[in-house]
Residue frames relative to the residue before (quaternion, step in Angstrom):
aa qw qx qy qz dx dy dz
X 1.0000 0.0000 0.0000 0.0000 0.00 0.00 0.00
X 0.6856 0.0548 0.0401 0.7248 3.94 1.05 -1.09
X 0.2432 -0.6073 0.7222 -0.2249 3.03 -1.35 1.99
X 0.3947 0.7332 -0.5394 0.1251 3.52 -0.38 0.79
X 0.0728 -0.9124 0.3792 -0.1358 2.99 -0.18 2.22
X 0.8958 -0.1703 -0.0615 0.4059 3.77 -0.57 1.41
X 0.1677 0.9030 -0.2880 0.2711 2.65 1.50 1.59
X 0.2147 -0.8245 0.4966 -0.1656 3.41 0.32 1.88
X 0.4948 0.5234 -0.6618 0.2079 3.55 -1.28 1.68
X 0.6092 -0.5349 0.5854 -0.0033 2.42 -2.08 1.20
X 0.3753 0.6426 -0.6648 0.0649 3.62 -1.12 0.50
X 0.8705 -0.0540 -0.2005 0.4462 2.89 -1.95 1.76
X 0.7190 -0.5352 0.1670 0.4108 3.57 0.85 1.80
X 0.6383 0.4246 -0.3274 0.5524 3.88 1.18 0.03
X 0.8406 -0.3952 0.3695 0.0249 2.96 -1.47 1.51
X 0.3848 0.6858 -0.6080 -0.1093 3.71 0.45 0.04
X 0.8374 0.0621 -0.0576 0.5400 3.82 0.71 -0.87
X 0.0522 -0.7916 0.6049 0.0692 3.85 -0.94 0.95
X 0.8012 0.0338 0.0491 0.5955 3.26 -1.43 1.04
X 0.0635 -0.8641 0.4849 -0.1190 4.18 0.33 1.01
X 0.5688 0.6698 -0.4690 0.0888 3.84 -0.75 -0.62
X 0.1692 -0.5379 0.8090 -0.1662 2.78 -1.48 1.38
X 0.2434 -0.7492 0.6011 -0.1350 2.47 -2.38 1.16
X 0.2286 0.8786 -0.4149 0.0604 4.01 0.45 0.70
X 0.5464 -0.6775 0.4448 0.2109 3.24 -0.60 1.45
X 0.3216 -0.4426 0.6905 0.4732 4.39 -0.85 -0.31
X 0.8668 0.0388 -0.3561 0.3468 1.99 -2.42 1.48
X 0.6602 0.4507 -0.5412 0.2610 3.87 0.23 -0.01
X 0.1421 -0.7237 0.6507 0.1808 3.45 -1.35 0.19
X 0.3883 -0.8019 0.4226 -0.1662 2.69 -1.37 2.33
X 0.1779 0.9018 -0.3912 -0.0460 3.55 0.23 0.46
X 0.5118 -0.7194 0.4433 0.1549 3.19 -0.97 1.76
X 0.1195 -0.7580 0.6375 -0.0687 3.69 -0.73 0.48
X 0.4974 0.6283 -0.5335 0.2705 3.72 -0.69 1.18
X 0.6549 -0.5708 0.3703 0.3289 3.29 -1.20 0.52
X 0.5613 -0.5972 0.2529 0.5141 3.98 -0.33 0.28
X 0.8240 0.4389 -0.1304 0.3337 3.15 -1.07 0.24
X 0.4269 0.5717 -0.3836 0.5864 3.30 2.05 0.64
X 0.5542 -0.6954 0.3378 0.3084 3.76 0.74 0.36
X 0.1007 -0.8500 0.4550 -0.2456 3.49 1.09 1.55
X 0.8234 0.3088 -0.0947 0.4666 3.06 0.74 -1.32
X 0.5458 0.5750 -0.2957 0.5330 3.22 1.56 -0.96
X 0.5508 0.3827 -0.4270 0.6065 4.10 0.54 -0.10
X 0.6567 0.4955 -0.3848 0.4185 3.57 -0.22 -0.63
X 0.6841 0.4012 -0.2111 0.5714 3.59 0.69 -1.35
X 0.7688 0.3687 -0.3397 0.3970 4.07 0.43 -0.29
X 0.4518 0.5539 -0.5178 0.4700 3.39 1.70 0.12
X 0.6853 0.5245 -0.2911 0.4130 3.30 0.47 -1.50
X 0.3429 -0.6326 0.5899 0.3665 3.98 0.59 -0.43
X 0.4168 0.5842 -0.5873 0.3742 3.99 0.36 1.17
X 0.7692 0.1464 -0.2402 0.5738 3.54 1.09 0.15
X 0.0617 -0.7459 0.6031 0.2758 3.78 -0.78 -0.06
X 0.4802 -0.6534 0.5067 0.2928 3.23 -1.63 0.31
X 0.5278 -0.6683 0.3764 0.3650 3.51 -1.18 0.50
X 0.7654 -0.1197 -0.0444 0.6308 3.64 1.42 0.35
X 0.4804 0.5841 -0.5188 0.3985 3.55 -1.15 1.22
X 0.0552 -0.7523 0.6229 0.2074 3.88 -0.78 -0.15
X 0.5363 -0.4824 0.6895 0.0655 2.90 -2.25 1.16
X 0.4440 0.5394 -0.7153 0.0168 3.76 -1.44 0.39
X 0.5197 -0.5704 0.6349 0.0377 2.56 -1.59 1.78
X 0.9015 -0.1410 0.2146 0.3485 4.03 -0.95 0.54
X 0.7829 -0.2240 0.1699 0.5550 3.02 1.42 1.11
X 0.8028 0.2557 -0.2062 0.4976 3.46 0.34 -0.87
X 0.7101 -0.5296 0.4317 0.1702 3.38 -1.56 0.58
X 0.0144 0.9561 -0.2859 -0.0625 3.71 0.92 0.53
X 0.7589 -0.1814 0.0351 0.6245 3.25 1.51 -0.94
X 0.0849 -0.8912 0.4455 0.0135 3.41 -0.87 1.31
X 0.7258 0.0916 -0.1288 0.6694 3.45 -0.12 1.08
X 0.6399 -0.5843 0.1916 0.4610 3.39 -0.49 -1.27
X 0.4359 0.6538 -0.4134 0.4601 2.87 1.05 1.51
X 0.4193 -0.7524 0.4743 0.1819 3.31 -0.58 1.81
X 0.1316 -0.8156 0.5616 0.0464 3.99 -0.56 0.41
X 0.6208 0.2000 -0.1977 0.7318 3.53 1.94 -0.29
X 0.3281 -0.6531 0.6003 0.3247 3.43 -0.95 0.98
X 0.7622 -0.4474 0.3140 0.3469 3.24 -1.76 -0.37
X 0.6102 0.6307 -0.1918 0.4394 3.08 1.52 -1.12
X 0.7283 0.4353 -0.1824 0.4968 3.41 1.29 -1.03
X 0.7077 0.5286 -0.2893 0.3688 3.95 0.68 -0.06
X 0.4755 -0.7109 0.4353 0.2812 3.46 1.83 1.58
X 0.5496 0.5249 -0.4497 0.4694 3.97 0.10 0.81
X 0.1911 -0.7948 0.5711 -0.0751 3.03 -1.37 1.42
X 0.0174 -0.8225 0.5642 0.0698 3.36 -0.73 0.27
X 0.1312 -0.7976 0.5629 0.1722 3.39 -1.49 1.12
X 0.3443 -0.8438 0.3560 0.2067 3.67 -0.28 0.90
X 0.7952 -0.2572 0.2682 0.4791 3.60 -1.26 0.20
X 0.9199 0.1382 -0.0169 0.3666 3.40 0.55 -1.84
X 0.4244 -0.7276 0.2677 0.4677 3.04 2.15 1.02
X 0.2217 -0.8216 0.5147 0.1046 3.55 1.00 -0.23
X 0.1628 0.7368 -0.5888 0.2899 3.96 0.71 0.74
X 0.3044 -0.6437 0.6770 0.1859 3.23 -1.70 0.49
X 0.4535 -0.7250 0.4838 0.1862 3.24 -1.27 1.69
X 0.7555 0.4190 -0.3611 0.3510 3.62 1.22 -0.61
X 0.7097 0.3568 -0.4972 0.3490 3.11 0.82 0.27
X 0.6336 -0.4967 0.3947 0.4427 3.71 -1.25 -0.11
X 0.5749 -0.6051 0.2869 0.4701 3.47 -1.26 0.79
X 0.4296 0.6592 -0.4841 0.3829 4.31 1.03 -0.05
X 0.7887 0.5143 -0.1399 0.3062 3.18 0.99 -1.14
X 0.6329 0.5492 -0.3119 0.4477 2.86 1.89 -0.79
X 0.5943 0.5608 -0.3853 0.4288 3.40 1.36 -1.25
X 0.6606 0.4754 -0.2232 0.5365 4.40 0.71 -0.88
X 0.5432 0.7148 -0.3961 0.1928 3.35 0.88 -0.12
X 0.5742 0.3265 -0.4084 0.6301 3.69 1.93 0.16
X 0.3796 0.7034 -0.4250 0.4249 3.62 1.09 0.10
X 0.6837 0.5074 -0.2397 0.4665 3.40 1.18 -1.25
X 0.6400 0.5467 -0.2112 0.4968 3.50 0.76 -1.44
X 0.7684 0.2793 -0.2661 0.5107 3.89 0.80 -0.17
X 0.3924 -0.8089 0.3208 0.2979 2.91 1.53 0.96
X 0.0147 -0.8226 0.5462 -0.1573 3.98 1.08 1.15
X 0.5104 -0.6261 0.4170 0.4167 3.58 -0.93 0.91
X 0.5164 -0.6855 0.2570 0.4442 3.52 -1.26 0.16
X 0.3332 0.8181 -0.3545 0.3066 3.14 2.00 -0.51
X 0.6675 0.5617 -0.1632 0.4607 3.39 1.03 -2.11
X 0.7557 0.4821 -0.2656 0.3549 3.57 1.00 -0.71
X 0.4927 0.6046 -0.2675 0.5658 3.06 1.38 -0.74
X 0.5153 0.4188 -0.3684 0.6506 4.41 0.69 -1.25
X 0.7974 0.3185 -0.3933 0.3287 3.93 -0.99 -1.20
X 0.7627 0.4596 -0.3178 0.3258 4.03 0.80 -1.00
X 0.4934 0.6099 -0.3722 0.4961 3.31 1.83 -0.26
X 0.8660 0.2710 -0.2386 0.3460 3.05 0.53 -0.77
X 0.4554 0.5681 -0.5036 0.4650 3.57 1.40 0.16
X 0.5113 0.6844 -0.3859 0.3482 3.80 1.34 -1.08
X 0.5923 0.6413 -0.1578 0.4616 3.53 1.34 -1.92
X 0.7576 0.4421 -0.1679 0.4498 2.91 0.22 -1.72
X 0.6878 0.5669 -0.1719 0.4196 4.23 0.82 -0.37
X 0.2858 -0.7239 0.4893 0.3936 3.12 1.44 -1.49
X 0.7297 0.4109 -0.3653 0.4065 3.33 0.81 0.62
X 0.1946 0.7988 -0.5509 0.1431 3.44 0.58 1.43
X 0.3734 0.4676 -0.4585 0.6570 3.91 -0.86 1.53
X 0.7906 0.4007 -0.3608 0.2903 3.75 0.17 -1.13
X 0.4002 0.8210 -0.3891 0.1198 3.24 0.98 -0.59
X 0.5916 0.6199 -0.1476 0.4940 3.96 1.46 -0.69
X 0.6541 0.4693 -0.2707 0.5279 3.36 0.66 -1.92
X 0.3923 -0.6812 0.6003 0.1475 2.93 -2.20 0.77
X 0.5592 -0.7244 0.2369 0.3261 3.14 -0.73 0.97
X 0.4811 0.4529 -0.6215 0.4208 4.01 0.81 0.27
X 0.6974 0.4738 -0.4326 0.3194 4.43 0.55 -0.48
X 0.4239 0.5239 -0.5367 0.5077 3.86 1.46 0.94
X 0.6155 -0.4861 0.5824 0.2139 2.59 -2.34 0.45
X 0.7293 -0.3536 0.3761 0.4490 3.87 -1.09 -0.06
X 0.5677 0.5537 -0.3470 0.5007 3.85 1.12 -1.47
X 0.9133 0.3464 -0.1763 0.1217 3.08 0.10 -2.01
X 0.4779 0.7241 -0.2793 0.4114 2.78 2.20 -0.18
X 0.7872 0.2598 -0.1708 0.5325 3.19 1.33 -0.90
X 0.3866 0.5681 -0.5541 0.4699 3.41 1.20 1.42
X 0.4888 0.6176 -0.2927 0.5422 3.40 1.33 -0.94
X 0.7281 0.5438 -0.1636 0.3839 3.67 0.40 -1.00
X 0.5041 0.6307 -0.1638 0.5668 3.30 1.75 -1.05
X 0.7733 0.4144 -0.2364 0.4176 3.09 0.28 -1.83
X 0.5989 0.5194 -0.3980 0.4617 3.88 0.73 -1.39
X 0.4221 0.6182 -0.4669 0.4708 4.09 0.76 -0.87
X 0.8527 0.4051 -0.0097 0.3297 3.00 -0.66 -2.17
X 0.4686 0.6686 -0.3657 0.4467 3.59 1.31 -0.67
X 0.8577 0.3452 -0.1512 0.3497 3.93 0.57 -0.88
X 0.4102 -0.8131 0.2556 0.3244 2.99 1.87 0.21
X 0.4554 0.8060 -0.3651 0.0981 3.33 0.88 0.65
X 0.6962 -0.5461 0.3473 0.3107 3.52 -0.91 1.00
X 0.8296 0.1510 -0.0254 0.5369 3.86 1.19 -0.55
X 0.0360 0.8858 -0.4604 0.0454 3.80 -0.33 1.33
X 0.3859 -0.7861 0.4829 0.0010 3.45 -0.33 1.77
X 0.0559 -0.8939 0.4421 -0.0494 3.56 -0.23 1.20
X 0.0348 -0.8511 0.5229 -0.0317 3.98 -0.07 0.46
X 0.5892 -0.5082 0.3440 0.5255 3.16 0.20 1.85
X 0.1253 -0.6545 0.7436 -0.0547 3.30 -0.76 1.75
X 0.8524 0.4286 -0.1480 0.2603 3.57 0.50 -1.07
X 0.2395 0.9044 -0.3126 0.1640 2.80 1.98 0.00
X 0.6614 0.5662 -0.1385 0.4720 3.63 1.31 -1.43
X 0.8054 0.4239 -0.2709 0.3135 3.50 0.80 -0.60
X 0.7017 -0.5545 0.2324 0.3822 3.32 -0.85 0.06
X 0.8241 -0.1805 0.2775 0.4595 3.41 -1.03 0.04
X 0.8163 0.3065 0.0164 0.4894 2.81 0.09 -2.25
X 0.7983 0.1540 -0.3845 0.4373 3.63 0.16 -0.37
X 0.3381 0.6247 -0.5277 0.4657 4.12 0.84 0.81
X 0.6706 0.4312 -0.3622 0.4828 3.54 0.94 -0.83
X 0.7602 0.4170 -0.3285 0.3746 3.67 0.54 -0.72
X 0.5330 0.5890 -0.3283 0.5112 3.17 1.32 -0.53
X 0.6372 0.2764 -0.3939 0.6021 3.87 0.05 -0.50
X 0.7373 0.2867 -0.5541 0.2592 4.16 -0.46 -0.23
X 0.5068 0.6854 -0.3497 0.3887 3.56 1.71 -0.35
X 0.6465 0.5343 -0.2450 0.4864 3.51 1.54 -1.03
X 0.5630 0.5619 -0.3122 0.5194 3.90 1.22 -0.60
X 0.6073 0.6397 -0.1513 0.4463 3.19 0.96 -1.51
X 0.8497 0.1671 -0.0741 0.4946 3.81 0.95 -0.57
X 0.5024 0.5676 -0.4200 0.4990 2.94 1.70 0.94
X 0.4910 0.6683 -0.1868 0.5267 3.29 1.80 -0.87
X 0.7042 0.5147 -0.1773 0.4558 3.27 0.69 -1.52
X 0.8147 0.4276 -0.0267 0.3908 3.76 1.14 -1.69
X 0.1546 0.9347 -0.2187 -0.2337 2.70 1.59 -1.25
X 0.1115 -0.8089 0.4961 -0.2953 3.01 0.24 2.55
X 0.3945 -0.6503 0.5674 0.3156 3.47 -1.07 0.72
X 0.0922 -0.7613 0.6377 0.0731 3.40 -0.61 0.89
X 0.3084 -0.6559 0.6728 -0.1482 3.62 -1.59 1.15
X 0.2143 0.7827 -0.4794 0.3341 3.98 0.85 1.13
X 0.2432 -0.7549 0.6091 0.0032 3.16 -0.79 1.85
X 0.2554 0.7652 -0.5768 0.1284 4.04 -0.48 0.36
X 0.5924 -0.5629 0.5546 0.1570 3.24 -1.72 1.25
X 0.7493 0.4313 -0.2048 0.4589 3.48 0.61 -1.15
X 0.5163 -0.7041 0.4649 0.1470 3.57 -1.37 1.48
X 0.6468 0.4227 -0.2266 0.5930 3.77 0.94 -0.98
X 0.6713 0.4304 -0.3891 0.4612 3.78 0.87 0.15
X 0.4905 0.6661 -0.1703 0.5355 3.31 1.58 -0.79
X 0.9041 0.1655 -0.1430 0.3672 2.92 0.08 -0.72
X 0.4370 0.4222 -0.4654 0.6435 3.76 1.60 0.31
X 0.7953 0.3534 -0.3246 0.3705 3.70 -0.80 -0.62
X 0.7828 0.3017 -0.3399 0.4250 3.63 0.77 -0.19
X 0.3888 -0.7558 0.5172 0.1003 3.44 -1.50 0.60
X 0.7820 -0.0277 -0.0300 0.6220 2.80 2.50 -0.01
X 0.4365 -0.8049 0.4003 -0.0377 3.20 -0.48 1.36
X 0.2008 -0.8089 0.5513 -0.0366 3.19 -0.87 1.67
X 0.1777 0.6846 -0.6939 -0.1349 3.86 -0.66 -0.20
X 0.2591 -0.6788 0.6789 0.1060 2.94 -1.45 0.76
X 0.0298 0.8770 -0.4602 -0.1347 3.64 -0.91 1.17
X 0.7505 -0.3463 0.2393 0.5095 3.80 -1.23 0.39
């Protein structure tokens, strides 16, 4: 599914990746492990095609995505989602809106939007929510909402960055069996960067470190 092959960049004269490659079967769920600043996020961003490398190629599911430093799949086109650190939701709109919110931009009927946010709502555990704005959630529900907008475009590959990092203990445990739980169910290659060892080591099926 992800093919990432001798994939070499450099920022601010230091070394993040040389001569790179990594391999990830569909449906597996990989989890990256490194101290900050070893380029966690920066792999995540060169899958997705938000960064390019100064030499190496990307193919995403077969297809040839990014060679050298020339993207050949935009970002929009390479069925891959990503949920970030600060889930990055929009308070003004309601949490329906956030999950339909590339739905909107492809100018999708509103009917169709209304069917996909029910059922991403279902599909999450938060049916009813569809109205409420997203500062009147909890931490969970915010980063169920976040899930769902992911999962909302159906894509074939989902790019995590310690999503769960903020929450507590207790709702970090339910959240990662909720995140397995909808890979199983969807079956997405998942790509999940996290600080935390007892999260690490449930949700992945393989294990990355990345060293200095």
């Amino acid at each position: 599914m992800i093919t990432l092959q001798s994939l070499t960049l450099t920022h601010n004269n230091k070394t993040i990746f040389k001569e790179f490659t990594l391999h990830i079967k569909a449906k597996e769920r990989v989890v990256i492990q490194a101290p900050s600043g070893r380029g966690k996020t920066t792999l995540l961003r060169l899958i997705a095609g938000l960064n390019v490398p100064e030499s190496g190629e990307i193919t995403l599911d077969g297809q040839l995505a990014t060679k050298d430093k020339n993207i050949l799949i935009a970002p929009h086109q390479r069925k891959i989602s990503m949920v970030f650190q600060d889930l990055a939701l929009w308070s003004h709109m309601s949490v329906a809106e956030n999950i339909t919110y590339a739905h909107r931009i492809k100018r999708v009927s509103k009917k169709k939007q209304e069917e996909i946010s029910q059922e991403m709502l279902k599909l999450v555990g938060l049916e009813g929510y569809g109205l409420r704005k997203i500062e009147t959630l909890s931490g969970g529900e915010a980063q169920r909402v976040a899930l769902a907008r992911a999962l909302a475009t159906e894509p074939k590959i989902v790019l995590m960055d310690e999503p769960l990092s903020s929450l507590d203990s207790k709702r970090n445990a339910v959240l990662r069996k909720e995140i397995i739980r909808l890979q199983e169910k969807l079956g997405f290659t998942l790509l999940y960067v996290t600080h935390n060892e007892e999260e690490a080591r449930e949700i992945g099926t393989r294990f990355l470190e990345l060293d200095g």
